[in-house]
C-alpha positions as a Python dict, from the first residue, in 0.01 Angstrom:
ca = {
    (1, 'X'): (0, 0, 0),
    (2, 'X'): (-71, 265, -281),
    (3, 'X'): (281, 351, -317),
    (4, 'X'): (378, -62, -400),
    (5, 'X'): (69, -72, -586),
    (6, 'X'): (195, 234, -796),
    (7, 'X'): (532, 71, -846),
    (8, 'X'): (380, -254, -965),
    (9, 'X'): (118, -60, -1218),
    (10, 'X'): (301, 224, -1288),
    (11, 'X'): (38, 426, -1258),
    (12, 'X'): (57, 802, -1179),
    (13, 'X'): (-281, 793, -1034),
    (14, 'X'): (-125, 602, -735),
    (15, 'X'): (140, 807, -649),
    (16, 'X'): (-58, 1077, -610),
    (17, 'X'): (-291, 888, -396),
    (18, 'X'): (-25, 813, -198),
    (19, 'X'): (136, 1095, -170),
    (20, 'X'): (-172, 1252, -2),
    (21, 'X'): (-158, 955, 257),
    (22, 'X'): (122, 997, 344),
    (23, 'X'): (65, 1346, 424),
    (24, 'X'): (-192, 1299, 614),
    (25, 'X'): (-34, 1068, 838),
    (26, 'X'): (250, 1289, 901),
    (27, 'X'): (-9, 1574, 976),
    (28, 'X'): (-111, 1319, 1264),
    (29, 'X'): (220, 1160, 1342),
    (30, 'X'): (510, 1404, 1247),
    (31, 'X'): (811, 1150, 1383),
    (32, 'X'): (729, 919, 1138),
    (33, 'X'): (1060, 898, 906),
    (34, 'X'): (942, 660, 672),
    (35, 'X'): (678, 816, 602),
    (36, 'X'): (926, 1076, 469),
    (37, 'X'): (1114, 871, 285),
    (38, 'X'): (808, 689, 116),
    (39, 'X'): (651, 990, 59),
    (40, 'X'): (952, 1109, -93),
    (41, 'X'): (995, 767, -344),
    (42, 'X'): (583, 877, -466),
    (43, 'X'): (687, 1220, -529),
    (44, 'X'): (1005, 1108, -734),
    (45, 'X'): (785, 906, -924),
    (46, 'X'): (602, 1198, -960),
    (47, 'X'): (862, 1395, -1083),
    (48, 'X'): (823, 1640, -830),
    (49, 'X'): (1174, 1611, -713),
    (50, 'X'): (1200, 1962, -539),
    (51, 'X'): (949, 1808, -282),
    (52, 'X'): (1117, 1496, -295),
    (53, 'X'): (1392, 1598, -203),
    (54, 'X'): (1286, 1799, 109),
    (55, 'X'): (1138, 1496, 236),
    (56, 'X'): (1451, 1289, 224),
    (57, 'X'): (1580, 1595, 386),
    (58, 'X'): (1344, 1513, 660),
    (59, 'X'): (1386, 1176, 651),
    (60, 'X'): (1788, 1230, 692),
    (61, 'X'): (1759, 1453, 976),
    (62, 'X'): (1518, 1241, 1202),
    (63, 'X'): (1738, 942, 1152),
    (64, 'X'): (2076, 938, 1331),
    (65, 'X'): (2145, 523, 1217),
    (66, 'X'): (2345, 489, 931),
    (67, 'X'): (2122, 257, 722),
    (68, 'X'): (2083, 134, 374),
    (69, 'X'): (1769, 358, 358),
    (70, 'X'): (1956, 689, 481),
    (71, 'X'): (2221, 625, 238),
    (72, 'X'): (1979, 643, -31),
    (73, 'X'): (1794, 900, 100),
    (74, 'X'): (2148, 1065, 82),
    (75, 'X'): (2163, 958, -277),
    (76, 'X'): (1800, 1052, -327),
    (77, 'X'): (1891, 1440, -261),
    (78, 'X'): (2146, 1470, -513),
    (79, 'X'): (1986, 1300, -776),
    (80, 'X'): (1636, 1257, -683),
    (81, 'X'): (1538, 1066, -1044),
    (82, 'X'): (1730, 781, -875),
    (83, 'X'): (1432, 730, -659),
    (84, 'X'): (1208, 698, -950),
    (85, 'X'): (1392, 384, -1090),
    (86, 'X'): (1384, 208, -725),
}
């Protein structure tokens, strides 16, 4: 929810927020991928792309599918500004 609302504002403010919900539910429910991967989009947008990047690392590693998503998230590691303009 924050992260869409973030991407429809494009407020920092919401990223952030999100960023910290998402960690929290992956402190309670570590197989989560998309969690990961959405967590991952909010940190893009907040330029941290280091951390970004490590959690479309995750994200990659927990899912064996070859999806849409984990092609991006594939994309996302290389060039994790990318994520910022999805």
């Amino acid at each position: 929810m924050l992260l869409s609302e973030g991407m429809s504002k494009n407020k920092e403010e919401f990223y952030a927020d999100a960023d910290k919900e998402f960690k929290a539910a992956l402190a309670a429910y570590p197989n989560f991928p998309m969690a990961y991967y959405a967590d991952g989009l909010a940190l893009a947008r907040l330029k941290q792309d280091e951390a970004a990047k490590s959690q479309f690392e995750h994200y990659i590693a927990m899912t064996k599918e070859e999806t849409a998503d984990r092609g991006r998230a594939r994309r996302y590691v290389e060039r994790p500004e990318l994520a910022s303009r999805s």
